[in-house]
N, C-alpha and C positions, 0 to 999 in steps of 0.2 A: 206620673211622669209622662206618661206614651198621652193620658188625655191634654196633660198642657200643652205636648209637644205638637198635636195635631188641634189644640186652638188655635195655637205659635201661628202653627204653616197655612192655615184657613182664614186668618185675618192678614197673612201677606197677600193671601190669594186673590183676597178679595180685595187688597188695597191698592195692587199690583198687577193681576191678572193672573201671573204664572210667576214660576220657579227662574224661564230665565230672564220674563222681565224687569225680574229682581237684581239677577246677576246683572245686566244692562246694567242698568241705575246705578248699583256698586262702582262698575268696570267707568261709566261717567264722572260719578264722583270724585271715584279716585284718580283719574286723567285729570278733571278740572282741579284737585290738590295739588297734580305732581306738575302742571302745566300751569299753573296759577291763572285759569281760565281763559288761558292764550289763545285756546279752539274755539270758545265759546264768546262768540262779541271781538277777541281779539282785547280784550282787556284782562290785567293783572297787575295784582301788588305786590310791592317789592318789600323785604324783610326790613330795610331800613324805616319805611315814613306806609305803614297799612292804609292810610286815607291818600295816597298816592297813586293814581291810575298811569298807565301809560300803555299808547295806541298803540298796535300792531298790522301794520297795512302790509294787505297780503301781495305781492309782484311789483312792491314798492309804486303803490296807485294812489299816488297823495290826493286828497281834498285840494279844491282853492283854498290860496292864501296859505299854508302848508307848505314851508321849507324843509327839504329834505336833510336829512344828517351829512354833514362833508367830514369826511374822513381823511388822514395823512396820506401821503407819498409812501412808495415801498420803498427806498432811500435808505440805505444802513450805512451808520455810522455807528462803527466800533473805536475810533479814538481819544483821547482824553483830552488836548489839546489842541487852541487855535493859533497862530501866527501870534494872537494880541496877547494870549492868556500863557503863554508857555514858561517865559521867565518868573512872575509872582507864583503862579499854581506852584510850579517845580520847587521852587523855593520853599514853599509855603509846605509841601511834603516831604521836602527833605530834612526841614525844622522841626517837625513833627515827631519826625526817630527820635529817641532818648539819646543815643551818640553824640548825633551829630548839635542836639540841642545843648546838652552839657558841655559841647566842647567849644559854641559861641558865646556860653553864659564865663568860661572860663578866659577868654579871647578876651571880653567887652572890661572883666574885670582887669584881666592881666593891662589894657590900656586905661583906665581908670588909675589905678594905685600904683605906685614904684616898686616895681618888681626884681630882684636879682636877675631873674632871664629874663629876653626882649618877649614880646607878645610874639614874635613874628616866629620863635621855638614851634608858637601851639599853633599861629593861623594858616602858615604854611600846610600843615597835614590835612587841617578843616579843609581848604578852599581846593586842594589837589581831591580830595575824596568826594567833596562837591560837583567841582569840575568832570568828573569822570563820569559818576550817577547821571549828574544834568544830561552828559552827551550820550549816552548810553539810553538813559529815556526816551532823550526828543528822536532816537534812530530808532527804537522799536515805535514810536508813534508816527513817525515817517512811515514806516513799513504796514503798519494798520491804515493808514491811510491810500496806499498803494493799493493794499487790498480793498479796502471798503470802492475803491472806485472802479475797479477791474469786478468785484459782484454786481455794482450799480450799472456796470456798462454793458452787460450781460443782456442778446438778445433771448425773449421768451416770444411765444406764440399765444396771444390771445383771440377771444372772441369780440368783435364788434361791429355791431348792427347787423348780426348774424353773418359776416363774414370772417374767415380767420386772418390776422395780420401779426406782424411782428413789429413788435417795439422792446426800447431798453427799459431793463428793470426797474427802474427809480422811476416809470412815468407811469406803474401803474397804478390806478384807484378804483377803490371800492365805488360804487354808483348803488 
């Protein structure tokens, strides 16, 4: 054992030099694994498609002819609804409950076939219980709306062109 062990370490020796220019090369290795070669060249592959390179330029110093990445607005929008989409959407989730879905399939029929009661027994509760939800919705989306613009109007301090200034939240972008 002690004589392989000191082949082992004398054909590193000699392949490598020394013990740490071993560890080096390791300590590389395993950076160019865990970096997928991002240090070295500035090229890696991504888990999805391996014959897939993609450049990494370092203080964003593009080549000619090289379009830089444009990125969104910092703009938050937490609302669910717009002015055009509010009546179908809302609808469209309020039909979606089992309740309130049962209780138009029971309406649609009650007007189809002759009924002892009028339909207007069952659509009155439907369209009161509708009516309430619907305005009850569109006022908390009112109210995210409020919010999302009172975040967006928010001044912050940024850096540009190595000076500091202030502008509103929603106009900043990644460069």
């Amino acid at each position: 054992v002690v004589s392989t062990q000191s082949t082992v370490s004398s054909g590193i020796n000699a392949e490598y030099g020394s013990f740490n220019t071993l560890q080096h090369y390791y300590i590389l290795n395993l950076t160019e694994l865990i970096l997928g070669n991002a240090m070295f060249g500035g090229l890696f592959t991504t888990n999805s498609d391996a014959n897939a390179i993609r450049r990494v330029y370092v203080f964003n110093r593009y080549p000619e002819g090289i379009k830089p990445q444009s990125f969104p607005d910092n703009a938050i929008k937490t609302s669910k609804y717009t002015l055009w989409n509010f009546l179908p959407k809302n609808l469209y989730e309020q039909f979606r409950r089992i309740a309130n879905f049962y209780f138009l399939c029971v309406v649609i029929i009650m007007l189809c076939i002759e009924t002892p009661i009028g339909p207007g027994t069952t659509m009155m509760p439907l369209i009161i219980v509708i009516t309430i939800s619907l305005c009850k919705q569109g006022y908390e989306d009112y109210q995210r709306h409020k919010a999302d613009n009172e975040v967006n109007q928010r001044l912050v301090t940024v850096i540009r062109h190595g000076c500091l200034i202030q502008i509103v939240s929603r106009n900043i972008r990644v460069r």
